[in-house]
C-alpha positions as CSV (number, residue, x, y, z in Angstrom):
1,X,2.0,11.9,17.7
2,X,-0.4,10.2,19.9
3,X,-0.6,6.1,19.6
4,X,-3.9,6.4,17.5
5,X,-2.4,8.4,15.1
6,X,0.5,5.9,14.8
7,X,-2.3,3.3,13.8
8,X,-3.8,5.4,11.1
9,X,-0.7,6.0,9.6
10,X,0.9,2.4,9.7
11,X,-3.1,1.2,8.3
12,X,-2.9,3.7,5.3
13,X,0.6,2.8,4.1
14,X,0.6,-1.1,4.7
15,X,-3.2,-1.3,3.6
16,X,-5.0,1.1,1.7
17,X,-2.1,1.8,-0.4
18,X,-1.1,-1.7,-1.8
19,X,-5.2,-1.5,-2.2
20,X,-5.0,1.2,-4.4
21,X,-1.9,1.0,-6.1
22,X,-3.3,-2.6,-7.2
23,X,-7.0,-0.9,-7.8
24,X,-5.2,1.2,-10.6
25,X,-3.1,-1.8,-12.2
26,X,-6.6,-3.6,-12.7
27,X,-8.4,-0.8,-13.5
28,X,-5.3,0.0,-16.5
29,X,-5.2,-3.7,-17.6
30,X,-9.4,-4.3,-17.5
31,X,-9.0,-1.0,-20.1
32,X,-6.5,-2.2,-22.6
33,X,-8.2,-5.9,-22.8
34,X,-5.8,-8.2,-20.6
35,X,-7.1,-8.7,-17.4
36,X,-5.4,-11.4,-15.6
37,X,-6.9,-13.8,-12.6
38,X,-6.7,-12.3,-9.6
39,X,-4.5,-14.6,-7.7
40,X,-2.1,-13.3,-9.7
41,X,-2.4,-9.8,-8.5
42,X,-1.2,-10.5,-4.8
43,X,2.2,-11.4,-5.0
44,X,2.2,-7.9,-6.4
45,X,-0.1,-6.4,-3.2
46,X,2.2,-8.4,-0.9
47,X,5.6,-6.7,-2.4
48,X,4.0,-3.2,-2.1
49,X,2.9,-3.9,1.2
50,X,6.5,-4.8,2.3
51,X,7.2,-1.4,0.6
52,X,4.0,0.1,3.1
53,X,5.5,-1.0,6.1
54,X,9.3,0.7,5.2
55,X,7.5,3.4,4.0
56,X,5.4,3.9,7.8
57,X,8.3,3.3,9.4
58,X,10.2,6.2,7.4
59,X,7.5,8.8,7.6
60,X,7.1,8.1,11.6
61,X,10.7,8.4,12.4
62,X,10.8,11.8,10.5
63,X,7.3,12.7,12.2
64,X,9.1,11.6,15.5
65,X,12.3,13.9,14.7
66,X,10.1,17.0,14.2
């Protein structure tokens, strides 16, 4: 797995997924009526991020096995 690959795969998991995990939860609570300010949405995007970051490092180890 060459080093830019590494990159794409660490920026999808610790950014664009928080992004659009959080995109939904807006998207679900602007439908049913009870949007919230956005400050309070990233604590939320933070925590998933965490959860990106253990996620790339999972799915690169096992990349790295094969």
């Amino acid at each position: 797995m060459s080093r830019k690959q590494v990159v794409l795969l660490y920026s999808f998991w610790i950014l664009l997924f928080p992004t659009i995990i959080i995109g939904f939860r807006v998207l679900v609570d602007w439908s049913v009526g009870n949007l919230d300010p956005i400050m309070s949405y990233i604590p939320v995007w933070l925590g998933i991020a965490t959860g990106g970051i253990l996620a790339g490092l999972f799915v690169h180890s096992i990349k790295k096995a094969n």
